[in-house]
C-alpha positions in Angstrom: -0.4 -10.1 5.0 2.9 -11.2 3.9 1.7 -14.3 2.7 -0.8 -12.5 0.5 1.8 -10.9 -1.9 2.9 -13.5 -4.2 6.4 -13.5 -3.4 9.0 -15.4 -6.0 9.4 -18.8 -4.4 13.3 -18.0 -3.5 12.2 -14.9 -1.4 11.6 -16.1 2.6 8.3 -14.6 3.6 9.6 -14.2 7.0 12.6 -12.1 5.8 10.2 -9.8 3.8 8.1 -9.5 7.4 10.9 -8.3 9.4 12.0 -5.9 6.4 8.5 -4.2 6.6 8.5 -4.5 10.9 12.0 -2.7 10.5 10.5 -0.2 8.3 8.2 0.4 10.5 10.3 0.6 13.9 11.5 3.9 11.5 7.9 5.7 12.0 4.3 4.4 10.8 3.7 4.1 7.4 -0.3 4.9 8.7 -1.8 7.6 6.3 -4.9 8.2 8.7 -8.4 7.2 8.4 -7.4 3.6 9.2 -5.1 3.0 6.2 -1.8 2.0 5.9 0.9 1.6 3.3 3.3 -0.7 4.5 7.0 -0.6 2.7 10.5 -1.5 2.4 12.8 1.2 3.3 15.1 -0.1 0.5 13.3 -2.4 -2.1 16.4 -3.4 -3.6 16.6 -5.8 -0.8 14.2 -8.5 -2.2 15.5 -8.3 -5.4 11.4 -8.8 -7.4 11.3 -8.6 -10.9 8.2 -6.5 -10.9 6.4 -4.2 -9.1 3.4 -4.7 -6.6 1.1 -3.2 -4.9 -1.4 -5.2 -2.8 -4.6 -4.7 -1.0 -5.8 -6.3 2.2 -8.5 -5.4 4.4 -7.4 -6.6 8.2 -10.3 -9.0 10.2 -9.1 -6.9 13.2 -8.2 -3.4 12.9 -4.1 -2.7 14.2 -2.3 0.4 16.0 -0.1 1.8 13.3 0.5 4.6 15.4 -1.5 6.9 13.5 -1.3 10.9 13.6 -5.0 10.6 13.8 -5.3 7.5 16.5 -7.1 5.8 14.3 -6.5 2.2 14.2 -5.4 0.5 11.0 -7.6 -2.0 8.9 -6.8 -1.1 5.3 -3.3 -2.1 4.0 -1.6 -1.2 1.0 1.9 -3.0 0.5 4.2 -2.0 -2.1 6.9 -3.9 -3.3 9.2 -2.9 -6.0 12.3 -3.5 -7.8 13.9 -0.4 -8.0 13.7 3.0 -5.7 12.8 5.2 -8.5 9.7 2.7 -9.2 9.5 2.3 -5.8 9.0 6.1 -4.7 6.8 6.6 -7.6 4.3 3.9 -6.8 4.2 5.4 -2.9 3.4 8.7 -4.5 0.9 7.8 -7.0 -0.6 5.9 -4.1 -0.7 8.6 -1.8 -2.0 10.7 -4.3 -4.9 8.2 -4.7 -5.7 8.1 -1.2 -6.5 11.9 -0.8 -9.5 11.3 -3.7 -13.0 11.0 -1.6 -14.1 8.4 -4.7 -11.5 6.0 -3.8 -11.5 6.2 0.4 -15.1 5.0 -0.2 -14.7 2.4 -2.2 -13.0 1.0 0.1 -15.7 1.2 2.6 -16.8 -1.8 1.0 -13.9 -4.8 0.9 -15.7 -6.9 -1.3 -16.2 -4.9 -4.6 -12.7 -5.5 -5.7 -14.0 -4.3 -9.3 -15.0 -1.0 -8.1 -12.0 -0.1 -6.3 -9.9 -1.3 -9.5 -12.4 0.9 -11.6 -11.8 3.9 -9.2 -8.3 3.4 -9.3 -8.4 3.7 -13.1 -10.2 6.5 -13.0 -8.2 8.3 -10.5 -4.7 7.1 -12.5 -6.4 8.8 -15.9 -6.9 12.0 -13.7 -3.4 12.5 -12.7 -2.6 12.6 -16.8 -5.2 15.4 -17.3 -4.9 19.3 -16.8 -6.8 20.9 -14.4 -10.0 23.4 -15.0 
């Protein structure tokens, strides 16, 4: 997974491993339904010049330790260069995750253009007022 985030060259993907495994010694960053949003506790640590967020769908589902039990195939990392950015990417992303259009598109792991479309969609909600 860690390989999958297109690091800056000068950042060691094995230090940004154990940064996310000590994060997670904390308590699981497992959302339920067998997603997961893996994170730095402190994202000042790798020092990235923008923010990320990646998707990767695991061959073999893991045990995140899930309220639910449920065992984790859907991974969400975010990576950011400041904790302001940082804690508003987790909460527009856990926002996103509660929306029924998004959790299935992401039934199917292929259609990267339909989960990027939802996301859109969902990110154009949040701006809106409610009826």
């Amino acid at each position: 997974m860690v390989k999958l985030l297109d690091l800056p060259a000068e950042l060691d993907p094995d230090f940004v491993l154990q940064v996310l495994l000590a994060r997670e010694a904390l308590g699981t960053t497992a959302v339920g339904d067998g997603i997961a949003i893996p994170h730095v506790r402190n994202p000042i640590l790798l020092q990235l010049p923008i923010p990320k967020v990646a998707l990767c769908f695991l061959d073999q589902p893991v045990d995140f330790e899930a309220l639910d039990g449920k065992p984790v195939q859907i991974l969400f990392t975010v990576t950011s260069p400041t904790v302001k950015m940082h804690l508003h990417l987790l909460s527009k992303l856990a926002y996103a995750l509660r929306d029924h259009r998004l959790r299935e598109a992401l039934r199917t792991p292929c259609d990267r253009d339909r989960i990027m479309a939802v996301l859109k969609n969902i990110e154009q909600d949040i701006g809106r007022p409610s009826t």
